[in-house]
N, C-alpha and C positions, 0 to 999 in steps of 0.2 A: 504493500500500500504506500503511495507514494504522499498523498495531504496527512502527515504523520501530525500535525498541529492542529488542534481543535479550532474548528470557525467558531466568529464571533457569535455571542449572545445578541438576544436582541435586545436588550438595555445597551450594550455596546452599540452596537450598529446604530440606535436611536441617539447614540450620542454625538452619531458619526453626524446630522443636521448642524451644530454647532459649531461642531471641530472643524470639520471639514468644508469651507466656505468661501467664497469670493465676492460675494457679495458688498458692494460699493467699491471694489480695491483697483477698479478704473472711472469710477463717478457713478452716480445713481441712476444713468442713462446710458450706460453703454449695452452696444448691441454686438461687440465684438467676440467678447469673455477673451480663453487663456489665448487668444491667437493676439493678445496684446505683446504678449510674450516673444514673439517673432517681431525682432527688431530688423534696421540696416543690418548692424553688425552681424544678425543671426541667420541672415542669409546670405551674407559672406564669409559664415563660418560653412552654411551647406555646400556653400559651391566650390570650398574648398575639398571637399573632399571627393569631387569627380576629377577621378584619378584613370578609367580605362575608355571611360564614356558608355560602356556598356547601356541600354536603357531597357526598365523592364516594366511593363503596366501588371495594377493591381485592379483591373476592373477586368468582373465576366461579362459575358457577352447578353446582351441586355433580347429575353426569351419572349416570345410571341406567343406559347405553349402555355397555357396556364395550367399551375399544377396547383395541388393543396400545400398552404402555407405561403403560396406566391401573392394570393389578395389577387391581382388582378396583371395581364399581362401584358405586355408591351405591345402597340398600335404599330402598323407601320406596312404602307400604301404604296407605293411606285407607280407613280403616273409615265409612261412612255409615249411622246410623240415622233413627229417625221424629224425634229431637228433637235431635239432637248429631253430631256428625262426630270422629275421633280420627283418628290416624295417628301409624306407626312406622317410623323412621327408623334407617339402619345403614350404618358406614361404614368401610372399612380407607383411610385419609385420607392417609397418607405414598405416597410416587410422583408422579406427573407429573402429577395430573389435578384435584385437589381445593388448594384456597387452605388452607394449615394451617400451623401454628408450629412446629418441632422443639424438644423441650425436649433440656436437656443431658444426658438419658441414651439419646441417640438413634443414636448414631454412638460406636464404640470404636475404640480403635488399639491393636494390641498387648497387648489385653486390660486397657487403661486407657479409664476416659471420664472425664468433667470433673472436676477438681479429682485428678486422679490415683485418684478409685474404682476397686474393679475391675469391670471388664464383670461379675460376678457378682453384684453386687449388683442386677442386673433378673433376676427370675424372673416365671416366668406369672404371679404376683399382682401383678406392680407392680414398679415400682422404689424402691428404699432410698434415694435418693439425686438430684437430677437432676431429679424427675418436673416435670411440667406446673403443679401447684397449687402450686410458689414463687411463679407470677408471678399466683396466682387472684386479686388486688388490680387486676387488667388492668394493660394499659402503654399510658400515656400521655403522649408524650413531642412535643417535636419534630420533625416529618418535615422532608427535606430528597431532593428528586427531582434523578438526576444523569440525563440524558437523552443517552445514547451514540448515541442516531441523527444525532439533530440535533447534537450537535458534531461528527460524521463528517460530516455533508451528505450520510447515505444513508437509505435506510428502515427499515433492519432491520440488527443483528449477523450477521455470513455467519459460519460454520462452522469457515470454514480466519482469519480475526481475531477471536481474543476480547477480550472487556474487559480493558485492561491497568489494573496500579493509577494510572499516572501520569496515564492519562486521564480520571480518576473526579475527580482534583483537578483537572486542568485545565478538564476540562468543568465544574466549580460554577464555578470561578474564573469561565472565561466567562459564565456564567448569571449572576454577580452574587451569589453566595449561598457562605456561610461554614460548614462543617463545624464544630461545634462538639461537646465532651463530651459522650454520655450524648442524640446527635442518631440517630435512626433515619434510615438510609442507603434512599435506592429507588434503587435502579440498572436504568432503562428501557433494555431490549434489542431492542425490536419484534415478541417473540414473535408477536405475532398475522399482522404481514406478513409476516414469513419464513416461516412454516408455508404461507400463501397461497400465498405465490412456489415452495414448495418442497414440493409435495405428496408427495415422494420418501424426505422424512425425517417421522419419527416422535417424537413426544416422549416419552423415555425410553428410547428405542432409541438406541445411538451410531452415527456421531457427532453433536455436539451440541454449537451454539452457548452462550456463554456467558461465565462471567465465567475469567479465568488466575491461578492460584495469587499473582503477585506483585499482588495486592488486598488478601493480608491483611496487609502491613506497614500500608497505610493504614488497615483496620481498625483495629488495634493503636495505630496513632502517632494517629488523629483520636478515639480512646476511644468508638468505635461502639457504638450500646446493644444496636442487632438490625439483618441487614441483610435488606433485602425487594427481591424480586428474581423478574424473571419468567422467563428462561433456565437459569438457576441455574450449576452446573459445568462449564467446556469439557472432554466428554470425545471424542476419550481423549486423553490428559495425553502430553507427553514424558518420562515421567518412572516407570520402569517398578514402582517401590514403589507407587502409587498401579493400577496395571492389572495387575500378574499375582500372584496370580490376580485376575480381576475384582472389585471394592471395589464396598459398596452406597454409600459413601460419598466426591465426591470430596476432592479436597487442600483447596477451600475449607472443604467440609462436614468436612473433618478436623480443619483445623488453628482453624477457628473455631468451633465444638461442643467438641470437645474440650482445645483449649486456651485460648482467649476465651472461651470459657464464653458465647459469643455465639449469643444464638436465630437463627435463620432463618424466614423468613416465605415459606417457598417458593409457588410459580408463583401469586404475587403477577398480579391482570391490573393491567395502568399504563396501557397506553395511554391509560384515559379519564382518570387521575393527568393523563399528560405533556400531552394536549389540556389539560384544565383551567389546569394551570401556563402554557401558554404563552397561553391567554386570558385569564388573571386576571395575566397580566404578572410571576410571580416564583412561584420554588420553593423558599417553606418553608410550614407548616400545619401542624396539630393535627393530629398521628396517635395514634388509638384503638386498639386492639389488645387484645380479650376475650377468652382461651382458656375451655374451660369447664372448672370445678372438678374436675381428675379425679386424685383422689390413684393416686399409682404411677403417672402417666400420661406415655408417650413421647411429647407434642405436642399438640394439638389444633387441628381444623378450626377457622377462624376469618373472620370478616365483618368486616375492617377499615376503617375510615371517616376520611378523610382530611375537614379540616373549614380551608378558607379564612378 
C-alpha cells in the first residue's frame, strides 16, 4: 500500500477554508487569482529552459462521439464549396472529455466563488467577475511534471490510492526538479492505462481515481500558478460536505477555484508530457496555455504546448 499516511479529518480539511486562502492578496476585484504569480521575470525564467525545442501538446483530441461522463459532445460541420471550405464548431467543454481551463467563476461554495463574489454574479450573459479573458494575455509560465506512476513503480493511479500531497513533493524531489512560485504543476496519473486496465469504470462517473484533498496545502505552501492534471478529483471523498448532496465540484476543484483562485487545466492528456520528460532526461519546460478571448466566460477549451 502505497498512501501509508492517514488522510485528513474532516475538522482538518474544514480548517483547510481559513488556512488555505487568497482571498484579497491581489485586491478585492481581481479576476486573475495565482496567475498573478506569473511575472516578466517568470516567463523568462520559462523560456529559459527551452533547451532542444522539442514541442509536445497536452490536449486530446476534442470527440464528436458522445459517451457517458462526456455531458455533451463536440459540434463540428464542414461546409465545402466550388472555391472554399468553412466549418462550424461547438462545444459544452467543462466534464471529463474535452482538454479546457476553469476560470475562477467556475465552481461556488456556499454561494461564494473566488475572491469571496457571490455565485450571483454569473448570469446567462457572463460572469461579472472570474470570467476567462483575465488570463486573455495566455499563460506562460514554467511547467514542472510530477509523474505518480513512476514514483509508485506502477502504471496507472488505482481508485481505492489517490495522489496524496506529500507524494507530489517527494516525487519532484526524486525526479530532481524544484517546485518553484508562480511554476504550473502537471500531476501524471496514467489516465490513459487505467481506463485500459479498467474498462469497468467511466470517466466522470464515480468512483474515480485521482488527486486527495491534502494536495492543496502544497498548492498553497509551493504558490502554484495553475494545476494541470489528467484524473482530476478522487471521488467520492470521505468527507460527506463534499458528496451529499452530490457536488459538480470536488474538494480540490473547491478549495483551489475558489479559494486559490487557482485555474485548472482539467483532463490535461500527459502521458506523451511524462514519455517526453523521461526521454529528454528532466521535468521542467515552457508551458503555453491560450484560453480564447471570451468575456463572461466560465473557462475555455485549450491546446496546451509544452516546449523543451
Amino acid at each position: 500500500m502505497t498512501n501509508y499516511r492517514p488522510v485528513p479529518t474532516e475538522d482538518e480539511v474544514r480548517a483547510y477554508f481559513d488556512k488555505y486562502t487568497n482571498w484579497g492578496r491581489w485586491g478585492p476585484d481581481d479576476s486573475a487569482g495565482t496567475i498573478n504569480l506569473i511575472t516578466r521575470e517568470k516567463r523568462v525564467e520559462a523560456a529559459a529552459t527551452v533547451k532542444s525545442g522539442r514541442a509536445v501538446s497536452l490536449s486530446r483530441p476534442w470527440d464528436t462521439i458522445g459517451k457517458p461522463g462526456n455531458w455533451y459532445p463536440a459540434q463540428h460541420f464542414v461546409q465545402s464549396g466550388v472555391d472554399f471550405s468553412a466549418d462550424y464548431i461547438g462545444i459544452r467543454f467543462h466534464g471529463y472529455a474535452t482538454t479546457h481551463v476553469d476560470s475562477l467563476c467556475h465552481i461556488f461554495w456556499q454561494g461564494k466563488m473566488w475572491n469571496g463574489k457571490p455565485a450571483e454574479d454569473v448570469t446567462s450573459f457572463g460572469a461579472q467577475s472570474g470570467d476567462v479573458a483575465a488570463w486573455s494575455n495566455g499563460i506562460t509560465t514554467r511547467g514542472v511534471l510530477v509523474d505518480i506512476p513512476r514514483y509508485r513503480g506502477v502504471d496507472y493511479v488505482a481508485v481505492d490510492e489517490p495522489v496524496r500531497g506529500y507524494e507530489i513533493e517527494e516525487a519532484a524531489a526524486k525526479q530532481g526538479v524544484e517546485l518553484r512560485p508562480g511554476d504550473a504543476l502537471c500531476v501524471y496519473s496514467g489516465r490513459e492505462k487505467f481506463f485500459a486496465a479498467h474498462p469497468e469504470y467511466t470517466p466522470g462517473v464515480r468512483p474515480q481515481a485521482g488527486l486527495q484533498v491534502d494536495c492543496v496545502p502544497v498548492l498553497k505552501e509551493r504558490d502554484v500558478s495553475i494545476l494541470v492534471w489528467d484524473q482530476m478529483d478522487h471521488r467520492p471523498t470521505p468527507y460527506p460536505m463534499f458528496e451529499e448532496p452530490p457536488r459538480a465540484g470536488g474538494p480540490v476543484h473547491v478549495f483551489a477555484i475558489v479559494y486559490l483562485g487557482l485555474p485548472l487545466l482539467d483532463n490535461s492528456l500527459l502521458e506523451p508530457l511524462a514519455d517526453a520528460c523521461a526521454e529528454e532526461g528532466r521535468y521542467e519546460f515552457m508551458l503555453t496555455v491560450n484560453p480564447l478571448h471570451i468575456r463572461g466566460g466560465t473557462g475555455s477549451p485549450v491546446n496546451p504546448i509544452a516546449v523543451f
